[in-house]
Backbone as a chain_set.jsonl record, in Angstrom:
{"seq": "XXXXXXXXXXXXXXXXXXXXXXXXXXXXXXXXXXXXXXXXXXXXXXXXXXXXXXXXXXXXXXXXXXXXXXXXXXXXXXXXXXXXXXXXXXXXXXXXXXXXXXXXXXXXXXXXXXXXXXXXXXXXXXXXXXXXXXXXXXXXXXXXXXXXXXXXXXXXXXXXXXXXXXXXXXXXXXXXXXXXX", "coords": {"N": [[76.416, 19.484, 213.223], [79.708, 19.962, 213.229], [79.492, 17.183, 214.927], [78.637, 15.391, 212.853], [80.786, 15.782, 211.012], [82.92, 15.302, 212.518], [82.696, 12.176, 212.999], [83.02, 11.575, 210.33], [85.445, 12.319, 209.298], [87.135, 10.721, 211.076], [86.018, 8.026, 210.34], [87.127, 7.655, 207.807], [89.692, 8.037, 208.165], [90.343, 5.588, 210.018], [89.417, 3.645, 208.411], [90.883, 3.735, 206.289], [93.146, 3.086, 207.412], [92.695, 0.786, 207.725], [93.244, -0.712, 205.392], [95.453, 0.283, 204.676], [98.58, -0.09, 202.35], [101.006, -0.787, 202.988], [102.88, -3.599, 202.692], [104.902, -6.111, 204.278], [107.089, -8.895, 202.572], [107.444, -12.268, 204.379], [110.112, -13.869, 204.736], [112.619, -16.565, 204.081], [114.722, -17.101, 206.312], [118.735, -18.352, 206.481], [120.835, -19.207, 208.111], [124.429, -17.515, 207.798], [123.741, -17.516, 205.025], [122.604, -15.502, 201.971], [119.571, -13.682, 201.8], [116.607, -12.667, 200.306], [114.868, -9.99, 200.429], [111.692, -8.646, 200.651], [109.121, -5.9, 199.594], [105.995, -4.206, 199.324], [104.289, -1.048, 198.136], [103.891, 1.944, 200.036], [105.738, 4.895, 200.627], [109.099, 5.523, 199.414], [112.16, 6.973, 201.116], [112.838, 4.114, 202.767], [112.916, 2.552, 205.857], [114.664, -0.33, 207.134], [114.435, -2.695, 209.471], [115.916, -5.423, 212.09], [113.933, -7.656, 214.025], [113.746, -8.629, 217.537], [111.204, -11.459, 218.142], [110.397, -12.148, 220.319], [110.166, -9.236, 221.673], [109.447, -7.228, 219.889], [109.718, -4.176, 220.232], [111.712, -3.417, 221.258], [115.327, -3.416, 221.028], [116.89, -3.541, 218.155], [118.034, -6.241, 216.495], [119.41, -5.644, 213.831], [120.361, -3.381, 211.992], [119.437, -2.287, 209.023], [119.029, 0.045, 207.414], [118.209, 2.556, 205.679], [116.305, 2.235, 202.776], [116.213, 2.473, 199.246], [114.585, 1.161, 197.119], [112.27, -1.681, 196.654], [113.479, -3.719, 197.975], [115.737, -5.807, 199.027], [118.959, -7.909, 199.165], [120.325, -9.497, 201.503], [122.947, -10.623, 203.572], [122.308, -13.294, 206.252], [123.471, -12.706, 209.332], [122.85, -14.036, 211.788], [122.641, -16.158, 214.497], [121.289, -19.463, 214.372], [118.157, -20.97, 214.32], [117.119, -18.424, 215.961], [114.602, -16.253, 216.608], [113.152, -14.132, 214.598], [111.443, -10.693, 213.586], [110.563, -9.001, 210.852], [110.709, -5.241, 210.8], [109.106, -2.682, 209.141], [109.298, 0.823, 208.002], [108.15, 3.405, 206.277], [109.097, 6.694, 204.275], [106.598, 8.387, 204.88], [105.651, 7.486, 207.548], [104.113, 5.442, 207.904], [103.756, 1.746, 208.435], [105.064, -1.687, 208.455], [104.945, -4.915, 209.327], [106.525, -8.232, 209.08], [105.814, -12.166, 208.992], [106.717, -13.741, 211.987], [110.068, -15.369, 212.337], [112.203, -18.032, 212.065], [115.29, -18.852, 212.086], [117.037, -20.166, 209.911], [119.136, -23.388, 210.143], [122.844, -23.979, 209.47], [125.485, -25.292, 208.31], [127.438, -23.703, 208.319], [129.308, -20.883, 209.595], [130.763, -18.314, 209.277], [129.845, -16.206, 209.085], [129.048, -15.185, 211.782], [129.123, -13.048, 214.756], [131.017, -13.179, 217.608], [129.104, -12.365, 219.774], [126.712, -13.402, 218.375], [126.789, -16.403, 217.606], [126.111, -19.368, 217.561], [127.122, -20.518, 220.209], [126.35, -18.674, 221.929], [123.31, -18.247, 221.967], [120.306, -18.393, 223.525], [118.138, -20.713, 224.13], [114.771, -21.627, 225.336], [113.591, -24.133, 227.452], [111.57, -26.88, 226.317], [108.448, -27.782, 227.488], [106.865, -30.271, 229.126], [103.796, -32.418, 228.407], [101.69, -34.048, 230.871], [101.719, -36.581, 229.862], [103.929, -37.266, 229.022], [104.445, -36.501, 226.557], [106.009, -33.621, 224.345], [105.014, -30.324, 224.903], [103.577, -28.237, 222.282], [105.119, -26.157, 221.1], [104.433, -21.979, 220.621], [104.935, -19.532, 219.065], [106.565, -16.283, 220.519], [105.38, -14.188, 219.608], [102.792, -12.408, 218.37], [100.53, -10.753, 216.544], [97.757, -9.095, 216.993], [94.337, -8.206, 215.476], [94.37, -5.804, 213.854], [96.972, -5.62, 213.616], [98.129, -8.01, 212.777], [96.263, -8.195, 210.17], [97.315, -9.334, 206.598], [99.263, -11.512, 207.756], [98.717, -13.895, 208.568], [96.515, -15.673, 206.451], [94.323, -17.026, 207.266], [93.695, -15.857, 209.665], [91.538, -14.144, 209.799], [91.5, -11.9, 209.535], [92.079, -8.088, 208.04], [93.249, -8.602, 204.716], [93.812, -7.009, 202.089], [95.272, -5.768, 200.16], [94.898, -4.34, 196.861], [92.745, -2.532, 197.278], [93.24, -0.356, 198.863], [93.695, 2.239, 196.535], [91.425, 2.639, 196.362], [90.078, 2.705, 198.411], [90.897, 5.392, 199.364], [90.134, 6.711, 197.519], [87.09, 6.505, 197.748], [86.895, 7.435, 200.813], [87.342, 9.63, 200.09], [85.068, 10.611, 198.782], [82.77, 10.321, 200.284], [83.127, 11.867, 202.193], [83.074, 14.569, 200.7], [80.492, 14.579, 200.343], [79.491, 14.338, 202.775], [80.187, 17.195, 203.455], [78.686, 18.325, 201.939], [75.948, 18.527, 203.02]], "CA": [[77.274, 19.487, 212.05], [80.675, 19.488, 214.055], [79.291, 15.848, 215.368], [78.466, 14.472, 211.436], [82.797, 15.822, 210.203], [83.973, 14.221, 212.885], [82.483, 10.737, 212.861], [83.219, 11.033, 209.093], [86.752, 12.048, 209.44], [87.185, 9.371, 211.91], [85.298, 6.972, 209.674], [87.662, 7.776, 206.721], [91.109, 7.805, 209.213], [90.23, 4.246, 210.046], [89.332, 2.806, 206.927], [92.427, 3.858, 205.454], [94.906, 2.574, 208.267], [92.93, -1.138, 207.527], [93.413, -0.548, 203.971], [97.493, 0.488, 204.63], [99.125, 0.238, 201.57], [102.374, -1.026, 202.776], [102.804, -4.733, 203.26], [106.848, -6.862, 203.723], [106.509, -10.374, 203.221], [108.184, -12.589, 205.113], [111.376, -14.127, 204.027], [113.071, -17.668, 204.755], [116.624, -17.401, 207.196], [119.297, -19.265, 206.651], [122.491, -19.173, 209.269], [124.742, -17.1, 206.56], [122.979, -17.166, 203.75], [122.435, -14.773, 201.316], [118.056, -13.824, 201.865], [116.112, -11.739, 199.516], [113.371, -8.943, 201.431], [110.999, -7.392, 199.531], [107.766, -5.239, 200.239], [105.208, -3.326, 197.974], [103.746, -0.283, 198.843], [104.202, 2.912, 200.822], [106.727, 5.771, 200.144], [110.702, 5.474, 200.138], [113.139, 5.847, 201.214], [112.092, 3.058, 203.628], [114.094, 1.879, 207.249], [114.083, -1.831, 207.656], [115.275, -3.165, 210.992], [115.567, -7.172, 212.165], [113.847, -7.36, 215.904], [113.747, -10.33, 218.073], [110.082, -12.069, 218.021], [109.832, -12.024, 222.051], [110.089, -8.146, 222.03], [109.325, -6.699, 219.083], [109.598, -3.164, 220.513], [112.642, -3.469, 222.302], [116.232, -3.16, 220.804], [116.931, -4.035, 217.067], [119.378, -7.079, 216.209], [119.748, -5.734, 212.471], [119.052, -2.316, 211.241], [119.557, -2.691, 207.353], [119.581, 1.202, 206.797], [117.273, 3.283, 204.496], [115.987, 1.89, 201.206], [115.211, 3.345, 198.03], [113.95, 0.353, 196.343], [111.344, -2.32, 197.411], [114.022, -5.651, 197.843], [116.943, -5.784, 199.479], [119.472, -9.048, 199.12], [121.281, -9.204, 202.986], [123.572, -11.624, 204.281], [121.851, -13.232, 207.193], [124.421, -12.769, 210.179], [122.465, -14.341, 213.081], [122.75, -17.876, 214.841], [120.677, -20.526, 213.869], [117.093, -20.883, 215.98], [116.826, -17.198, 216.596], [113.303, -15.902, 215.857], [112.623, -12.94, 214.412], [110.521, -10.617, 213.051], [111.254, -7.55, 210.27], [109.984, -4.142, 210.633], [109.522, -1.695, 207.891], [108.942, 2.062, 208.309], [108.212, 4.107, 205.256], [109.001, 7.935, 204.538], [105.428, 9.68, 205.734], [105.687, 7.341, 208.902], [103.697, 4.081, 207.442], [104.64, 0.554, 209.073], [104.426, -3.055, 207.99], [105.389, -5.856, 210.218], [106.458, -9.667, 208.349], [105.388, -12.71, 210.051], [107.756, -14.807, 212.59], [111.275, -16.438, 210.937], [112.881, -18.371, 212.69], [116.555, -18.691, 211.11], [117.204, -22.002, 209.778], [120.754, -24.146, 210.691], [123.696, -24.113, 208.432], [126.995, -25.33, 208.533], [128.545, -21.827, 207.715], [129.121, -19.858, 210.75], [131.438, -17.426, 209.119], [129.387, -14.778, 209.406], [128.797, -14.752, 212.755], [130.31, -12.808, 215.569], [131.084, -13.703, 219.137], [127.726, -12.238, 220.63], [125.582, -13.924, 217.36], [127.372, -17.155, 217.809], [125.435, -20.161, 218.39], [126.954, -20.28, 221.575], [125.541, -17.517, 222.651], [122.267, -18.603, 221.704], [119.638, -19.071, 224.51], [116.838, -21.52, 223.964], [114.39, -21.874, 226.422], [113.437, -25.643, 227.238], [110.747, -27.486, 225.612], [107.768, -28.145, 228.188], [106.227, -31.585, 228.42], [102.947, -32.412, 228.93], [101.628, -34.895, 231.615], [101.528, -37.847, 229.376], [105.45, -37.013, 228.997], [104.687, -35.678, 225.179], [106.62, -32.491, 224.283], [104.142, -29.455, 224.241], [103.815, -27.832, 221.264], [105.9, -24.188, 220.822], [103.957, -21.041, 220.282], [105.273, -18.035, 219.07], [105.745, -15.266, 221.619], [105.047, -12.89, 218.891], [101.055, -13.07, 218.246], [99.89, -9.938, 216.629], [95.759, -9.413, 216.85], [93.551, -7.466, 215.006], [94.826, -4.971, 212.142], [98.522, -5.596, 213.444], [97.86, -8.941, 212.3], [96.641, -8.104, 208.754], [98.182, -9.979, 205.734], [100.326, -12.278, 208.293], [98.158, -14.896, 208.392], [95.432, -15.079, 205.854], [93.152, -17.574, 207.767], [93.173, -15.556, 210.759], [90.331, -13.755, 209.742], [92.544, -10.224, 209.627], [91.483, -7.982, 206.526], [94.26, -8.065, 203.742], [93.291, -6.282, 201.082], [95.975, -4.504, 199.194], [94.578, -3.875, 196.127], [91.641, -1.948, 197.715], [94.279, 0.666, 198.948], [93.644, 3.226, 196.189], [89.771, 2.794, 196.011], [89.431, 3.005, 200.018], [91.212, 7.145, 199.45], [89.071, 7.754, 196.813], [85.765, 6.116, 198.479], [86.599, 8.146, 201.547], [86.959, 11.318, 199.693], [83.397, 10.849, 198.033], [82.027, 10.281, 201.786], [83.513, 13.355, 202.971], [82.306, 15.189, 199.764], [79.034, 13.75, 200.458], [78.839, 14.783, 204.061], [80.367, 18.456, 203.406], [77.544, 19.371, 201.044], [74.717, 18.214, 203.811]], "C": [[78.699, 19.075, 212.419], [80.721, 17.856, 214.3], [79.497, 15.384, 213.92], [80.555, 14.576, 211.272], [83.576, 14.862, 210.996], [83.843, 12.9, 212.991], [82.877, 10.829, 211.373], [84.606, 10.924, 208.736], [87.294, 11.163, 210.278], [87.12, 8.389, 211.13], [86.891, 6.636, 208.672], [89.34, 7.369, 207.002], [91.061, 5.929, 209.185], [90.335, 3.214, 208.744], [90.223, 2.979, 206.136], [93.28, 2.994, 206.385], [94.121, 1.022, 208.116], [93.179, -1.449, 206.374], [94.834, -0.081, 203.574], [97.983, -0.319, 203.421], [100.898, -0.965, 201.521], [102.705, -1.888, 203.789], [104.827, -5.131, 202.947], [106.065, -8.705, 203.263], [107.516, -10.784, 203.666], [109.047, -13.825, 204.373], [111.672, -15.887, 204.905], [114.692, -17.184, 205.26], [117.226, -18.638, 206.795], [120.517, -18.451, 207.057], [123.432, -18.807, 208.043], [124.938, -17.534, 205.51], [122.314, -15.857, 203.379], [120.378, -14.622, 201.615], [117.466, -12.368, 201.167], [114.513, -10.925, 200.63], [112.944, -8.469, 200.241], [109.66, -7.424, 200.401], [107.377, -4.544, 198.827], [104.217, -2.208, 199.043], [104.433, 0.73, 199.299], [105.101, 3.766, 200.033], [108.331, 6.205, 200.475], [110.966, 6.543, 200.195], [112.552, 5.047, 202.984], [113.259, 2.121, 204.614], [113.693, 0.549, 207.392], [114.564, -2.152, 208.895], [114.251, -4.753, 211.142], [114.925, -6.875, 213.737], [113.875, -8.846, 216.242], [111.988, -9.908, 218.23], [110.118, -11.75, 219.318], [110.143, -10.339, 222.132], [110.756, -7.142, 220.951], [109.77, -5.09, 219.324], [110.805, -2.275, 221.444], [113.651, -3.024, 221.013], [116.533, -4.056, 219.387], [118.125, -4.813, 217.031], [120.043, -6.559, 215.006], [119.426, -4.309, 212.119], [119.916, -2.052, 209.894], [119.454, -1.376, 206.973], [118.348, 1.708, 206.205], [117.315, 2.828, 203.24], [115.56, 2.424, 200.392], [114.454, 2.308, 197.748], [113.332, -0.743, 197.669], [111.956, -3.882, 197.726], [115.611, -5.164, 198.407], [117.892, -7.324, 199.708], [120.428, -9.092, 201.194], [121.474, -10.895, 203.5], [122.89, -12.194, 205.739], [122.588, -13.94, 208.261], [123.997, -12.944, 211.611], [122.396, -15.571, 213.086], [121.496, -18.385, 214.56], [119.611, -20.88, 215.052], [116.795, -19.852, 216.121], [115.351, -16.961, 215.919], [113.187, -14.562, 216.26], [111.809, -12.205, 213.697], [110.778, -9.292, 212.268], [110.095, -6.333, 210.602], [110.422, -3.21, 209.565], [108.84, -0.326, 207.898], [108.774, 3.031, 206.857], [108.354, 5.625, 205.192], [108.044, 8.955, 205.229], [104.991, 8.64, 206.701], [104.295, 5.776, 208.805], [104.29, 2.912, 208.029], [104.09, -0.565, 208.492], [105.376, -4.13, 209.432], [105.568, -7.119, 209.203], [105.946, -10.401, 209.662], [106.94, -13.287, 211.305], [108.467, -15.547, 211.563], [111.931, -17.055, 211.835], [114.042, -19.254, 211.505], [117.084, -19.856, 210.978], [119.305, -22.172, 210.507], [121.724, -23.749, 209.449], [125.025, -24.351, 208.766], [128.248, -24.267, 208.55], [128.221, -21.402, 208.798], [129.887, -18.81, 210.268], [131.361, -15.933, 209.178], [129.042, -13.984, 210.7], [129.007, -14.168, 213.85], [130.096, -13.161, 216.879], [129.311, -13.499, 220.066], [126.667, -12.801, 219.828], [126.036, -15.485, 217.53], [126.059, -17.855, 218.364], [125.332, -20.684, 219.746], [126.504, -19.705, 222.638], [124.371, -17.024, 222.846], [121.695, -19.296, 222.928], [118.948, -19.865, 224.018], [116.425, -21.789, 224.793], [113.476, -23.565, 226.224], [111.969, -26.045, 226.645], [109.875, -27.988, 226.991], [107.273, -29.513, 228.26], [104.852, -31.547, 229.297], [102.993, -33.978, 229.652], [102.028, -36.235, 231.407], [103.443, -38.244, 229.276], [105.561, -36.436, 227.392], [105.488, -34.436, 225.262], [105.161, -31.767, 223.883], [104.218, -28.849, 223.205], [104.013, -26.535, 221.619], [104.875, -23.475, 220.494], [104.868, -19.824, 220.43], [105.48, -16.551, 220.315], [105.585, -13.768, 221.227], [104.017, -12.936, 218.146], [100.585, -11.847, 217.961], [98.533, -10.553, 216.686], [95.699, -8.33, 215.944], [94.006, -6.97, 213.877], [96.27, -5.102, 211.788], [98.705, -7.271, 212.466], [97.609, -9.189, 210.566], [97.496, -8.701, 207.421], [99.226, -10.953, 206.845], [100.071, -13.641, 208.255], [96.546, -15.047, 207.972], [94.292, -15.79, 206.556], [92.859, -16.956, 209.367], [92.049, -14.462, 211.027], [90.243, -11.965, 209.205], [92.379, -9.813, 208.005], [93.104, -8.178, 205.914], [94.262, -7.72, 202.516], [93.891, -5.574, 200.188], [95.491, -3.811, 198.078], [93.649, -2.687, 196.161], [92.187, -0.606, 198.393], [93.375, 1.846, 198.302], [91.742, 3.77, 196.307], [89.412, 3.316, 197.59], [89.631, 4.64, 200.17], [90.003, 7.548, 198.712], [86.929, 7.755, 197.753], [85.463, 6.946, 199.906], [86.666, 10.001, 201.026], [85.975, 11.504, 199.449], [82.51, 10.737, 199.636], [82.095, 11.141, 202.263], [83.01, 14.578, 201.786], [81.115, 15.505, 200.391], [78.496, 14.442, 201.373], [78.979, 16.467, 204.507], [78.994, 19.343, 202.891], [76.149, 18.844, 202.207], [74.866, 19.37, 204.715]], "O": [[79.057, 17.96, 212.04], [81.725, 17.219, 213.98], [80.625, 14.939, 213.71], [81.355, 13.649, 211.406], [84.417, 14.029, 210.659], [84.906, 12.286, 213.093], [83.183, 9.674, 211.078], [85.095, 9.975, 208.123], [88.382, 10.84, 209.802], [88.134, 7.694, 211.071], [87.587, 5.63, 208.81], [90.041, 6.64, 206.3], [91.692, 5.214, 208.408], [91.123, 2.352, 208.358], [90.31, 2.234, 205.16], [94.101, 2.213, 205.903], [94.829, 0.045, 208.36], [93.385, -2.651, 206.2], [95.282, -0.062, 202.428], [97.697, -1.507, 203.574], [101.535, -1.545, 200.641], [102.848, -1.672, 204.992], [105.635, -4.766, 202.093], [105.042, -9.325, 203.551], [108.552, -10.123, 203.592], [108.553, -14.579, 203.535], [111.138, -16.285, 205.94], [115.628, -16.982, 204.486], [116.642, -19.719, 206.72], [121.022, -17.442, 206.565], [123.391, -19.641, 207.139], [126.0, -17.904, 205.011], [121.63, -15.196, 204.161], [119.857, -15.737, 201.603], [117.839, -11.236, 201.476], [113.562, -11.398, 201.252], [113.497, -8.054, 199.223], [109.206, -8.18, 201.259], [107.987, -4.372, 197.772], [103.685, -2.387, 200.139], [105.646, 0.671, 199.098], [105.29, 3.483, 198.85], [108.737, 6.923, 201.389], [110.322, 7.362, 199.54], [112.025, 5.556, 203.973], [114.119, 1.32, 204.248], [112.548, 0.241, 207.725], [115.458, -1.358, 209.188], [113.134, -5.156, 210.819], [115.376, -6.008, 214.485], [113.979, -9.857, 215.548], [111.493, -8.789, 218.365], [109.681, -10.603, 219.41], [110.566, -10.246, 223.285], [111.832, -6.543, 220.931], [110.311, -4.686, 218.295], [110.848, -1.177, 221.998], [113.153, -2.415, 220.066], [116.414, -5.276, 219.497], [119.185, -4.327, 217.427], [121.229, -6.875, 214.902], [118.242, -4.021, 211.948], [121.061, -1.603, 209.944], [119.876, -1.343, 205.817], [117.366, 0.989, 206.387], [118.333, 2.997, 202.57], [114.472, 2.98, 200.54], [113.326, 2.485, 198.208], [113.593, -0.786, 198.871], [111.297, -4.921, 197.746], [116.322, -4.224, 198.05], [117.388, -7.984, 200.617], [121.164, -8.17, 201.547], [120.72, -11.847, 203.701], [122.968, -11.288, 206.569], [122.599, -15.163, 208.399], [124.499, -12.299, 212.532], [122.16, -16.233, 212.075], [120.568, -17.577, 214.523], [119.873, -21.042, 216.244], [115.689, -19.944, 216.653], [115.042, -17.449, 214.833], [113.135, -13.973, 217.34], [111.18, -12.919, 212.915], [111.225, -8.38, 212.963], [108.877, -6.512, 210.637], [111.559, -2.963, 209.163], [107.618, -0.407, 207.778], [109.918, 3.302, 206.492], [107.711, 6.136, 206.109], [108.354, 9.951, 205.882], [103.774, 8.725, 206.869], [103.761, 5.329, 209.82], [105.507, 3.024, 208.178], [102.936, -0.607, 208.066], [106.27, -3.789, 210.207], [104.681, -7.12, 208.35], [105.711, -9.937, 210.778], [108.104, -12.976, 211.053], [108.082, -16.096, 210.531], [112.356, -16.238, 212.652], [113.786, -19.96, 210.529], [117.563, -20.508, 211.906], [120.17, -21.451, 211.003], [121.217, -23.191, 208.475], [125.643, -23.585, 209.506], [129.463, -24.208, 208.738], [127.048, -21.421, 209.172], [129.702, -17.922, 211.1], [132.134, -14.978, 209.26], [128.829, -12.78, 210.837], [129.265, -15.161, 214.531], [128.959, -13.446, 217.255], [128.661, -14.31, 220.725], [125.571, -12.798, 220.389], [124.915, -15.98, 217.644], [125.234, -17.409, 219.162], [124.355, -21.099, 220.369], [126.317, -20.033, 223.81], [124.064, -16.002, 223.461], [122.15, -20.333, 223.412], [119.205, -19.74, 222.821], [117.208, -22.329, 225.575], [112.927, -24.003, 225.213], [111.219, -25.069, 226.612], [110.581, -28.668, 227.735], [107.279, -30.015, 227.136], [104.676, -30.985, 230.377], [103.79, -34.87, 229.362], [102.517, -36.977, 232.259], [103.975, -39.339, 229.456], [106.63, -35.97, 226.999], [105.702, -34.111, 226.43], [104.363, -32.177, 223.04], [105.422, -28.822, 222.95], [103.25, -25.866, 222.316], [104.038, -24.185, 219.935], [105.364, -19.296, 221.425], [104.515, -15.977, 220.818], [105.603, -12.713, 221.863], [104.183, -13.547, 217.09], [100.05, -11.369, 218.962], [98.144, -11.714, 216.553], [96.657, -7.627, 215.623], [94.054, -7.686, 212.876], [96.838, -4.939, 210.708], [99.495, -7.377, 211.527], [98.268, -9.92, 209.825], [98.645, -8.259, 207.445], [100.336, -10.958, 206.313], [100.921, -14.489, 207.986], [95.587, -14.743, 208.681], [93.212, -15.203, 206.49], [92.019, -17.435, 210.128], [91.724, -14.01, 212.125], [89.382, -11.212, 208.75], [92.455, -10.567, 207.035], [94.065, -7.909, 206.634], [94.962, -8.439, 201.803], [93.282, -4.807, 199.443], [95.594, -2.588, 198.165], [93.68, -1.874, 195.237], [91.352, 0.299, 198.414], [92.529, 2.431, 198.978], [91.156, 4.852, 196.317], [88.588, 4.194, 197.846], [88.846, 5.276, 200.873], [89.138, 8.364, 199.03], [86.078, 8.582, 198.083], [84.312, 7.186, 200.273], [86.22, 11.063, 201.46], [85.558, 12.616, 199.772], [81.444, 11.347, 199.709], [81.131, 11.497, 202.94], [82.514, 15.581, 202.3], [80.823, 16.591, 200.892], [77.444, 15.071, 201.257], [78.338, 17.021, 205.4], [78.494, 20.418, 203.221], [75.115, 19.014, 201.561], [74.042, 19.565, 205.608]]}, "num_chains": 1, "name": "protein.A"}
């Protein structure tokens, strides 16, 4: 009996966190410009923070504060080229990830300060292949599996939002189900 609750509470754990609730999408940069965020889902008030794409997990370039609402308008005060990627944290500890942005050009630097500065902007060189072609760039921010989810719909990754409320109730009737056995 012990064995059946916990494969079912297991079962039910899972199938909810691929069925998460609380998606960002991902936004276009422009070198300061005004850029609209928005997300649906989860429960505010809700922490956004900007990260860099090569180390998501590391030290935030941006942290945009606590949100009540699901959209936030923000000046975007980073050099031109930078790639990054938003994170979004919701009140009972929920996460969404957007995809890769890399922050377009713009003639306006006014927003930028000495350490955001295009000068201060690394870029690492462009490889070539044998033939002397330029290799083609890849991301060095590649979720897999569930982190992946809604980022890119042809990568096979469920995204399912709507299916959210039905996946709670569907695991409550399973756990019903398996209580009365």
């Amino acid at each position: 009996m012990f064995a059946s609750l916990f494969f079912i509470t297991l079962f039910v754990a899972l199938f909810q966190s691929v069925f998460a609730d609380l998606t960002i999408d991902t936004p276009t940069f422009v070198q300061c410009q005004e850029s609209q965020i928005t997300w649906t889902g989860g429960t505010g008030p809700y922490d956004l923070l900007i990260v860099p794409a090569d180390d998501v997990c590391g030290d935030s370039i941006e942290d945009l504060g606590n949100q009540t609402s699901t959209a936030v308008t923000w000046t975007v005060n980073i050099a031109a080229g930078t790639q990054v990627v938003l994170s979004l944290l919701d009140y009972v500890g929920d996460e969404a990830w957007s995809g890769a942005v890399t922050v377009g050009a713009s003639s306006d630097s006014s927003c930028l300060s000495e350490t955001s500065s295009p000068t201060a902007l690394t870029v690492p060189p462009v490889s070539a292949t044998p033939s002397g072609a330029a290799a083609p760039s890849s991301s060095a921010f590649a979720p897999a599996g569930a982190a992946n989810a809604g980022l890119n719909p042809t990568s096979g990754a469920l995204s399912m939002r709507p299916l959210s409320a039905i996946s709670v109730i569907g695991g409550t009737v399973i756990a019903a189900v398996a209580f009365s056995l």
